[in-house]
C-alpha positions as CSV (number, residue, x, y, z in Angstrom):
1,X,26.9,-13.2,-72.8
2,X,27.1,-11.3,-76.1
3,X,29.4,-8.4,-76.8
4,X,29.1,-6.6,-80.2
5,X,31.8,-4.7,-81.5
6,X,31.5,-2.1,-84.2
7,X,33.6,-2.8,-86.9
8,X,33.7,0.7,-88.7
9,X,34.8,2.4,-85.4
10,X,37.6,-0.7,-84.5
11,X,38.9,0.4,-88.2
12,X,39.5,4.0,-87.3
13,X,41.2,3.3,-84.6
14,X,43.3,0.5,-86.0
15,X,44.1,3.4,-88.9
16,X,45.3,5.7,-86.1
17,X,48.2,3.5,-83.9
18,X,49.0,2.8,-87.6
19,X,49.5,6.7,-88.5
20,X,51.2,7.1,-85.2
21,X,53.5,4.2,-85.4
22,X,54.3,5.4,-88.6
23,X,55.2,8.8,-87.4
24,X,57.1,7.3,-84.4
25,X,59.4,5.2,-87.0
26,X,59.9,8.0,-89.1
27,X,60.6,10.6,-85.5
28,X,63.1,8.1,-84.5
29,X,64.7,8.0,-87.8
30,X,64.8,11.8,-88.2
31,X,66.3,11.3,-84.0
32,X,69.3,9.1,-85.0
33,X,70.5,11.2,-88.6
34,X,70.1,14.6,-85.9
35,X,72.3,12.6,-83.2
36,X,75.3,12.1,-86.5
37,X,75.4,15.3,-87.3
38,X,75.6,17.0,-83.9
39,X,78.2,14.7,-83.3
40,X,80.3,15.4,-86.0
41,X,82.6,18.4,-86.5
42,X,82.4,21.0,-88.6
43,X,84.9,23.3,-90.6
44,X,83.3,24.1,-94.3
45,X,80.2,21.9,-93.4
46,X,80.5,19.3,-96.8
47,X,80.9,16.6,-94.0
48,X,78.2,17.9,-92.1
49,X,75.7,18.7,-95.0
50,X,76.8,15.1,-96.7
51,X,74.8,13.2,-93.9
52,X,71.5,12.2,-95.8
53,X,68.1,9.7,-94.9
54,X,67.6,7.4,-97.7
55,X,65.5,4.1,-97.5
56,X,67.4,0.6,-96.5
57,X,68.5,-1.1,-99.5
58,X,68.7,1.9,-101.8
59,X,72.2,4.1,-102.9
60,X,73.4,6.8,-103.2
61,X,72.8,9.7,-100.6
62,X,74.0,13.1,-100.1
63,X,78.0,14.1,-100.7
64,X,79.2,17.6,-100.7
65,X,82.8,17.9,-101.2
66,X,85.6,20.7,-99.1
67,X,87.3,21.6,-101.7
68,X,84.0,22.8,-104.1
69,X,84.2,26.6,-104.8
70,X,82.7,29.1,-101.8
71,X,83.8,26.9,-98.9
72,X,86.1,27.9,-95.8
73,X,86.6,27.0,-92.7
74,X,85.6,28.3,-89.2
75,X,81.5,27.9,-90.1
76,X,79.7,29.0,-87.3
77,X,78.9,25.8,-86.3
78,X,75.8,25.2,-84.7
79,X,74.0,26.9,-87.3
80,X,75.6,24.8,-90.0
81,X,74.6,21.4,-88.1
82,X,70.7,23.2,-87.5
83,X,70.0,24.7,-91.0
84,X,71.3,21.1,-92.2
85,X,69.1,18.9,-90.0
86,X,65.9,21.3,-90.6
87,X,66.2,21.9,-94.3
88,X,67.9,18.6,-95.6
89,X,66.9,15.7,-93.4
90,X,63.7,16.6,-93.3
91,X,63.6,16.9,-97.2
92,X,64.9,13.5,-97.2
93,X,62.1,12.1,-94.6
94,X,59.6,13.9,-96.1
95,X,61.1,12.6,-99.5
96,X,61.5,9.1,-98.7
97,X,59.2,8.4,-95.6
98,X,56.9,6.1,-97.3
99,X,59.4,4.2,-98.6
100,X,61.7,4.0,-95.3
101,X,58.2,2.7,-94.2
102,X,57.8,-0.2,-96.9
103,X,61.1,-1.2,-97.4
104,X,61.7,-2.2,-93.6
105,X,64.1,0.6,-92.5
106,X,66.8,3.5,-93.6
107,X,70.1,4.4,-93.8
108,X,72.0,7.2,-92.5
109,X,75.0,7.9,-94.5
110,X,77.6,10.1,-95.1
111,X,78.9,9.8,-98.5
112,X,81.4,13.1,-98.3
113,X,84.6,11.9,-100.0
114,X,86.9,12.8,-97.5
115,X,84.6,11.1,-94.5
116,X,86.7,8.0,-94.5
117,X,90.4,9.6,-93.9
118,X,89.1,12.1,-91.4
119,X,90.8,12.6,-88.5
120,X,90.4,14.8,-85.1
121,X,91.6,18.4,-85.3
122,X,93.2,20.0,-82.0
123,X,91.4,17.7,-80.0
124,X,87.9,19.0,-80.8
125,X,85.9,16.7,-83.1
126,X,85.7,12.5,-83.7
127,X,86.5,10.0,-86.8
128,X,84.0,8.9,-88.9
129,X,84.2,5.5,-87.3
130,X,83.9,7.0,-83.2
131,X,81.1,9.1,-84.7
132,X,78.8,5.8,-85.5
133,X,79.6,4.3,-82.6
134,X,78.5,7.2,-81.1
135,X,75.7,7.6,-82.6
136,X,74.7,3.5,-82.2
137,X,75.6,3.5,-78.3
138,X,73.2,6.7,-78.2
139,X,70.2,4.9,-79.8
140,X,70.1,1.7,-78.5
């Protein structure tokens, strides 16, 4: 028995699961740096709009500071955490996909400088540190 198989068509279909895998990395990347900032509270936004995609092994990321001129509190929001997920992570993915892709994996930081201390307000909101694990236990 003989069974031929067409080498040119094998290749295009090889090059697709490859293109979708890729976009299924880079989906559940985009999935996990959504799921940190929903879960994380909001008064100016700098903590919220500090979250940034970068690739694994490289700095720096995104850090907006609450004390820069303009901000106050009571932000609507659900509108901070969408405009920042829809403009800004998506820059960053869009940015950086290729190279979350080669380098093995990204990072999804928060470099605001006043993430470390922060602390639950009136019982509404989460630490930095309950907000990873949160995040973690939700992506497993």
């Amino acid at each position: 028995m003989k069974i031929k198989v067409n080498s040119q068509s094998l290749s295009v279909k090889l090059e697709a699961m490859e293109r979708a895998a890729k976009e299924a990395a880079k989906a559940k990347v985009l999935k996990v740096a959504s799921d940190a900032v929903q879960a994380s509270p909001v008064d100016t936004g700098a903590f919220v709009e500090s979250w940034s995609i970068v690739p694994k092994g490289s700095g720096g990321g995104r850090s907006k500071s609450s004390k820069a001129p303009g901000r106050t509190g009571g932000q609507n929001k659900q509108a901070v955490k969408s405009n920042h997920i829809a403009k800004e992570l998506t820059k960053d993915l869009t940015t950086h996909g290729e190279s979350i892709i080669t380098s093995g994996g990204a990072v999804v930081r928060n470099r605001a400088p006043h993430g470390p201390h922060m602390v639950p307000r009136r019982g509404n909101g989460m630490a930095l540190g309950k907000i990873l694990a949160t995040v973690k236990d939700k992506n497993r």
